[in-house]
VEXDREN-392585 format. One record per residue (C-alpha): residue in three letters; x, y, z. Coordinates in steps of 0.05 Angstrom, whole numbers, plus 5000, padded with zeros to 4 digits. Example, Ala and Ser with C-alpha at 12.3 -4.5 7.8 and 13.67 -1.06 7.14 Angstrom:
BEGIN
   residu      X      Y      Z
      ALA   5246   4910   5156
      SER   5273   4979   5143
This chain:
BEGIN
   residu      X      Y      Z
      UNK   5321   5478   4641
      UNK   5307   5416   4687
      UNK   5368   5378   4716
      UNK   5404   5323   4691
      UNK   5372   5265   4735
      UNK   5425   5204   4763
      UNK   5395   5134   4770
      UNK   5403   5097   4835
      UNK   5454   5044   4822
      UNK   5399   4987   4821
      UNK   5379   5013   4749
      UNK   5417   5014   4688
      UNK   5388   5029   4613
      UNK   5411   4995   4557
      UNK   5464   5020   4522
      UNK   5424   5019   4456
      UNK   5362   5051   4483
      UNK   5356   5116   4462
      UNK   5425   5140   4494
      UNK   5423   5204   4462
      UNK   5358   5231   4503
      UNK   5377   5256   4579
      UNK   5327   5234   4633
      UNK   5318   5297   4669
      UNK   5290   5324   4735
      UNK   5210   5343   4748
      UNK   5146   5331   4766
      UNK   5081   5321   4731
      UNK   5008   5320   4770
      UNK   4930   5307   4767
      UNK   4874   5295   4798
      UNK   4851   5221   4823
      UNK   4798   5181   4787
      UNK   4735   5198   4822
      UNK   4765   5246   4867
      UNK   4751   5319   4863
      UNK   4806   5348   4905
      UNK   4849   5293   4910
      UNK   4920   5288   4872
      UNK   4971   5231   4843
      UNK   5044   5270   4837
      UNK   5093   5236   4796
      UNK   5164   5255   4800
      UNK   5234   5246   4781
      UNK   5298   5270   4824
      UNK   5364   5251   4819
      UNK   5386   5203   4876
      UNK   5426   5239   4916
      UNK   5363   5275   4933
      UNK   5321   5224   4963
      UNK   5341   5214   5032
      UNK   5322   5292   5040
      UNK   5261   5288   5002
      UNK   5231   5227   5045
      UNK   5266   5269   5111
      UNK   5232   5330   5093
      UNK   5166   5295   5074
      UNK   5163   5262   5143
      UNK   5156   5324   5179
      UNK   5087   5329   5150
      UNK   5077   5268   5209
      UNK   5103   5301   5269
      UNK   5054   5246   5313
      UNK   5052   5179   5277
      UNK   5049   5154   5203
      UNK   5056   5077   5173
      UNK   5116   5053   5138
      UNK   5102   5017   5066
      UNK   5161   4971   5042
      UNK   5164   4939   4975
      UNK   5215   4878   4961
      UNK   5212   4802   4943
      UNK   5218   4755   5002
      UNK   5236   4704   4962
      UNK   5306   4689   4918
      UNK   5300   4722   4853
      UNK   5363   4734   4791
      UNK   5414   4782   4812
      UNK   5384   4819   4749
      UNK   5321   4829   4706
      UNK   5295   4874   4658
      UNK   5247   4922   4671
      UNK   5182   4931   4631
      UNK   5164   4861   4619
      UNK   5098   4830   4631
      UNK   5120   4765   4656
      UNK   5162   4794   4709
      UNK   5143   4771   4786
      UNK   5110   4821   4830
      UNK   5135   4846   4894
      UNK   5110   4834   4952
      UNK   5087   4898   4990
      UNK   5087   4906   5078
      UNK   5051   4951   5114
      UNK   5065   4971   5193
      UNK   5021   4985   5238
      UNK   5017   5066   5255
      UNK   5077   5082   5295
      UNK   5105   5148   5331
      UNK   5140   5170   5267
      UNK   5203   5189   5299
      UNK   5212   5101   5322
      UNK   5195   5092   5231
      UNK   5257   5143   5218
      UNK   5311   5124   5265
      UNK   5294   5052   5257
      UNK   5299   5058   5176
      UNK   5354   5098   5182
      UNK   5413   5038   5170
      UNK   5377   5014   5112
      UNK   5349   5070   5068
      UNK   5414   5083   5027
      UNK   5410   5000   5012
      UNK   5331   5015   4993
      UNK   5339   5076   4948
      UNK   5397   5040   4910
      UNK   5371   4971   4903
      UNK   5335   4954   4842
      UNK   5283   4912   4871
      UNK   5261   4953   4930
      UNK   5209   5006   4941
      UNK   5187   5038   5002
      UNK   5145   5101   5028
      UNK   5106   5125   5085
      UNK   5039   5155   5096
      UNK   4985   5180   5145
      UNK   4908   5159   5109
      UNK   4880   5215   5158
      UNK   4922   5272   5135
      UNK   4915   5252   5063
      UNK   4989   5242   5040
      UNK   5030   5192   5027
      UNK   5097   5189   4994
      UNK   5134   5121   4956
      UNK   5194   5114   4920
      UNK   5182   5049   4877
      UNK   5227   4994   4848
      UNK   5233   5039   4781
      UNK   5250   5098   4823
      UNK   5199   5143   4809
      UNK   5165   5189   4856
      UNK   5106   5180   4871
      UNK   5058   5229   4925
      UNK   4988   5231   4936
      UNK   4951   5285   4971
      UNK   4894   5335   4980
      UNK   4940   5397   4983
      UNK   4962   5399   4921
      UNK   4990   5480   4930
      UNK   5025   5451   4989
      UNK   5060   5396   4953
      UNK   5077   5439   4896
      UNK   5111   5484   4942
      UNK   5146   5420   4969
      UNK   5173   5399   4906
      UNK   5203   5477   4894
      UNK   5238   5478   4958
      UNK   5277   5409   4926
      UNK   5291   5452   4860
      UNK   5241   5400   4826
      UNK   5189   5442   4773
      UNK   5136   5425   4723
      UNK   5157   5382   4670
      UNK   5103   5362   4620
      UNK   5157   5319   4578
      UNK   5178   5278   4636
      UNK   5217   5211   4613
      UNK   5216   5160   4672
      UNK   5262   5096   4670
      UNK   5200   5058   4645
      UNK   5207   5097   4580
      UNK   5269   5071   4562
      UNK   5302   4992   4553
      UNK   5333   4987   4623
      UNK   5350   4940   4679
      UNK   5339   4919   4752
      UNK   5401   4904   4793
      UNK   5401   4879   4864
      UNK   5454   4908   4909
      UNK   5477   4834   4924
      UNK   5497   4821   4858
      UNK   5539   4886   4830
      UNK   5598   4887   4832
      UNK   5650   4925   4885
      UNK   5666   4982   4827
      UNK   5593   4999   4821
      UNK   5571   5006   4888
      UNK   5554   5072   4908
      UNK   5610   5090   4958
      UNK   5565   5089   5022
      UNK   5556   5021   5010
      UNK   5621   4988   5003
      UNK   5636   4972   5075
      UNK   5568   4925   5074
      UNK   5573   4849   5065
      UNK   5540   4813   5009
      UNK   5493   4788   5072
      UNK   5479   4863   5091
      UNK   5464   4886   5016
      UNK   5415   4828   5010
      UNK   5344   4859   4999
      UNK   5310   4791   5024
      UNK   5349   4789   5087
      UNK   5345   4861   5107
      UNK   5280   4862   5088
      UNK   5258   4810   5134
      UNK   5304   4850   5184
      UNK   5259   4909   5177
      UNK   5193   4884   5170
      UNK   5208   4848   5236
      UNK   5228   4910   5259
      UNK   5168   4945   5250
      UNK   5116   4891   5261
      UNK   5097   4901   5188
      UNK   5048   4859   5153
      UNK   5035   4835   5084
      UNK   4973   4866   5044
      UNK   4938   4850   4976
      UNK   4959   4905   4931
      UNK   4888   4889   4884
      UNK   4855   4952   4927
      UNK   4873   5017   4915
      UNK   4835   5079   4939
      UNK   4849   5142   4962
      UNK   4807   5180   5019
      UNK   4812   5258   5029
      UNK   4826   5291   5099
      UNK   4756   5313   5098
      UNK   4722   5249   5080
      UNK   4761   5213   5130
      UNK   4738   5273   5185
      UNK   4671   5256   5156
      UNK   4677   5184   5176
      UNK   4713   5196   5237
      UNK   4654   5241   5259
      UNK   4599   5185   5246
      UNK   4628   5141   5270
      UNK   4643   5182   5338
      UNK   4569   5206   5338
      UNK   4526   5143   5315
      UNK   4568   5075   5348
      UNK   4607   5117   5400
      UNK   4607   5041   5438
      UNK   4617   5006   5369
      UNK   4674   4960   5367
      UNK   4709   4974   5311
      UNK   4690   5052   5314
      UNK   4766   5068   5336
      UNK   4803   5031   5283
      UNK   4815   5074   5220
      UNK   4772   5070   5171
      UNK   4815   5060   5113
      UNK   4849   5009   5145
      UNK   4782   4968   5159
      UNK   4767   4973   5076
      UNK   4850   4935   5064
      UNK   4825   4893   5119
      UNK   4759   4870   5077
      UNK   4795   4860   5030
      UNK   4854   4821   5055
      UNK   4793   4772   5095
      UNK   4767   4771   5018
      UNK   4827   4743   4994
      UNK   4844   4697   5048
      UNK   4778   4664   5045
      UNK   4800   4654   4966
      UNK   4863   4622   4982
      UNK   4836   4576   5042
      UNK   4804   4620   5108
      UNK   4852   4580   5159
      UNK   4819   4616   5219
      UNK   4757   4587   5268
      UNK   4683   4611   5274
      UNK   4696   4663   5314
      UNK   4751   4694   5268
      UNK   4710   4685   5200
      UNK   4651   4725   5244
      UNK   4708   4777   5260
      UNK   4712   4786   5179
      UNK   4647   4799   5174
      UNK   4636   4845   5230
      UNK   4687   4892   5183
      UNK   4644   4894   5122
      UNK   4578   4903   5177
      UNK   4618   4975   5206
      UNK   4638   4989   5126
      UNK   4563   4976   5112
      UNK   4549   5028   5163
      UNK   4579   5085   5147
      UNK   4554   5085   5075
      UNK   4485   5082   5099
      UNK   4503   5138   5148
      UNK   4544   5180   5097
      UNK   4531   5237   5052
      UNK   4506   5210   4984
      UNK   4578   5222   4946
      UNK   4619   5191   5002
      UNK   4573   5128   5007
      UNK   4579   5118   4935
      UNK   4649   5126   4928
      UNK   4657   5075   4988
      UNK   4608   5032   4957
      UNK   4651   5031   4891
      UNK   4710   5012   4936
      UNK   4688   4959   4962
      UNK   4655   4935   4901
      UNK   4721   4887   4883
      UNK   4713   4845   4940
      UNK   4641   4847   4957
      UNK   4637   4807   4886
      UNK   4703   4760   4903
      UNK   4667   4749   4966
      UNK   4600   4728   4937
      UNK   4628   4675   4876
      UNK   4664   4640   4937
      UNK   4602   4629   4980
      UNK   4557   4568   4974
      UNK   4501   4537   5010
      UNK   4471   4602   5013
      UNK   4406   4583   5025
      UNK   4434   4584   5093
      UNK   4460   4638   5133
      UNK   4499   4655   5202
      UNK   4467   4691   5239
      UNK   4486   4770   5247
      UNK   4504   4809   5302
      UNK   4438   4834   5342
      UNK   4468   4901   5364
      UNK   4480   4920   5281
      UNK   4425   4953   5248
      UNK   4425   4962   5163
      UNK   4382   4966   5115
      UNK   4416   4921   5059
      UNK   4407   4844   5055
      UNK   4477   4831   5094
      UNK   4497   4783   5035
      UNK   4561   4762   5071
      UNK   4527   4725   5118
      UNK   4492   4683   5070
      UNK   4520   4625   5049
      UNK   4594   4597   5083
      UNK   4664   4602   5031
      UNK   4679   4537   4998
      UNK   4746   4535   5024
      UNK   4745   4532   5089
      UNK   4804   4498   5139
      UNK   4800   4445   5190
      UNK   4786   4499   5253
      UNK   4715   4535   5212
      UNK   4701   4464   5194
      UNK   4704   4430   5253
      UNK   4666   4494   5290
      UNK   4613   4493   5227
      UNK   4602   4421   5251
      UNK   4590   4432   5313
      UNK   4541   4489   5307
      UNK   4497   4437   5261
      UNK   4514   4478   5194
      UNK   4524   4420   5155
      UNK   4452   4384   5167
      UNK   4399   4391   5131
C-alpha cells in the first residue's frame, strides 16, 4: 500500500474537506498530446523527499540545464485558497542554460523556503535531453520525458509506485500559505532561524532570479520536443545554414522567443527597427526548419507556432506594405510577418519607421 503523503507547510486542507480520505504517495503517467514517445509524469511524494528527488534528478544534467522558478513578484495575502478561478497567476522565470553544478549550489539556501512556501514552484530542465522536472505551487510532481522506462525506474528508486487513484491537493478544499505569514509553531524546523525578510517569497525571489540572470516568459506556449526531434533540428540546422545566425541558439528556445516578441508587440513593442527585424529573423530560422524537416516534425512545429503566428497577424496593419526581408533567407511561404507593421508600436520603431519613409504614401 502507497505511503501516507505530508504536505509542505505552505498547504493546508480544510478541516471539513473530506478529512477521512489519506492523500497518499504515487505516480500516474501518459503520453503527450501529439507526441508518440513523449511522456507527462504526475506525482505525489511526501515532502521530506523532495530535496533528494530534485538532487537525484539533476544528475541526469551532468553539463548544463536551465532553472524554472515560479512565484509572484508582486505583494499578494498571506493566504488564499486554492482551486479558484479568480485567483492571480504566477509569474514564471527562466535562466539562461548554466553549468548545472553553479543552478545547485546557488539554489541551495533557498530550496527548503521553495518546497515549503505555498506560492512557489520551481524545476529544472535540459530541452535537448528531453526532461524536465517541476514541483508546482500545489506541490505536485510533475516530469516530462522521452524515457519513460528510465523515469519509472527513477520514481522506484524514491519508493514512489503506480497509483491509478492518486488524490492531489487540488482534489480536496485546501489552502495556500506563504512562509512570511505562518506562524513561529508551524514552521518547519529548518526554517525557524530565517527572518520574516528571508521567508519572503517576493524578496528571495528577486534574490534568485538575480542570481541566475533569469528572465520572465509567457506561459501561453507549451510544447514539448523529443531528444530525437531536437537531434533532427540540430542536424539541419548544422548541415543547411552552418553560417546562419541563429543556427547555434536552441531551437526550442527560438519558438518561447516567437512567442514572447508575439506578446510584446501585443502589449506595446518598446524596441527600434533593428530589434523588431531581430523578431522576425526568429520566425524566418523557425520557418526554415519546417520547410527543411521531415513531414511529422514540420507539422508538429507548424501547430506550435500556430498561437502566435495568428496573435501576430490580428496586430498587424497597413499590410499592403511590407519590410523588406533578409536577402540571404530563402522560403517558400508568403513571409506574412513582414507584411504589414503592429499597431502598437513605441516612440524608438516610430521614429525609425519615419525615417525609413514607412508612413508615406
Amino acid at each position: 500500500m502507497a505511503d501516507y503523503c505530508e504536505l509542505p507547510a505552505g498547504i493546508t486542507r480544510w478541516h471539513k474537506s473530506n478529512t477521512n480520505t489519506q492523500q497518499c504517495e504515487g505516480f500516474e503517467y501518459s503520453l503527450l498530446e501529439d507526441c508518440d514517445n513523449a511522456y507527462r509524469f504526475t506525482a505525489l511524494a511526501t515532502v521530506g523527499k523532495i530535496p533528494s528527488i530534485f538532487n537525484h534528478f539533476s544528475q541526469f544534467f551532468p553539463d548544463e540545464s536551465f532553472f524554472i522558478l515560479e512565484y509572484y513578484p508582486e505583494k499578494i495575502p498571506h493566504t488564499r485558497p486554492g482551486g479558484t478561478n479568480d485567483n492571480p497567476t504566477p509569474a514564471v522565470f527562466y535562466s539562461p542554460y548554466l553549468a548545472t553544478d553553479l543552478i545547485l549550489k546557488t539554489i541551495a539556501p533557498y530550496i527548503s523556503r521553495m518546497i515549503h512556501d505555498g506560492f512557489v514552484g520551481f524545476g529544472i530542465a535540459n530541452n535537448r535531453k528531453g526532461l524536465e522536472f517541476f514541483y508546482s505551487e500545489e506541490k505536485v510532481l510533475t516530469f516530462f520525458t522521452d524515457n519513460h522506462l528510465r523515469l519509472i525506474n527513477f520514481l522506484h528508486q524514491h519508493e514512489l509506485q503506480p497509483n491509478n487513484s492518486l488524490l492531489l491537493p487540488a482534489d480536496f478544499g485546501h489552502d495556500h500559505l506563504s512562509l512570511s505569514g505562518l506562524p513561529e509553531n508551524l514552521l518547519p524546523e529548518e526554517l525557524l532561524s530565517f527572518t520574516n525578510n528571508e521567508l519572503d517569497a517576493m524578496i528571495f525571489g528577486q534574490e534568485l532570479t538575480g542570481q541566475l540572470d533569469m528572465y520572465q516568459v509567457e506561459e501561453g506556449l507549451s510544447f514539448f520536443l523529443t531528444r530525437k526531434e531536437q537531434e533532427q533540428i540540430e542536424e539541419l540546422l548544422k548541415t543547411e545554414l552552418p553560417d546562419y545566425e541563429l543556427s547555434e541558439v536552441e531551437f526550442g528556445g527560438l519558438l518561447l522567443d516567437w512567442n514572447d516578441f508575439v506578446s510584446e508587440c501585443e502589449q506595446t513593442f518598446t524596441g527600434d527597427l533593428w530589434e523588431y527585424r531581430q523578431g522576425l529573423m526568429i520566425r524566418d530560422t523557425i520557418q526554415q526548419v519546417i520547410e527543411m524537416a521531415s513531414e511529422p516534425l514540420a507539422d508538429k512545429i507548424s501547430l506550435i507556432v500556430s498561437e502566435p503566428d495568428n496573435i501576430f497577424k490580428k496586430i498587424l496593419v497597413d499590410r499592403r506594405k511590407r519590410l523588406d526581408p533578409p536577402t540571404d533567407i530563402k522560403v517558400s511561404q508568403k513571409q506574412f510577418w513582414y507584411h504589414g507593421m503592429v499597431q502598437k508600436k513605441g516612440s524608438d520603431l516610430r521614429r525609425d519607421l519615419i525615417r525609413q519613409g514607412w508612413f508615406k504614401h
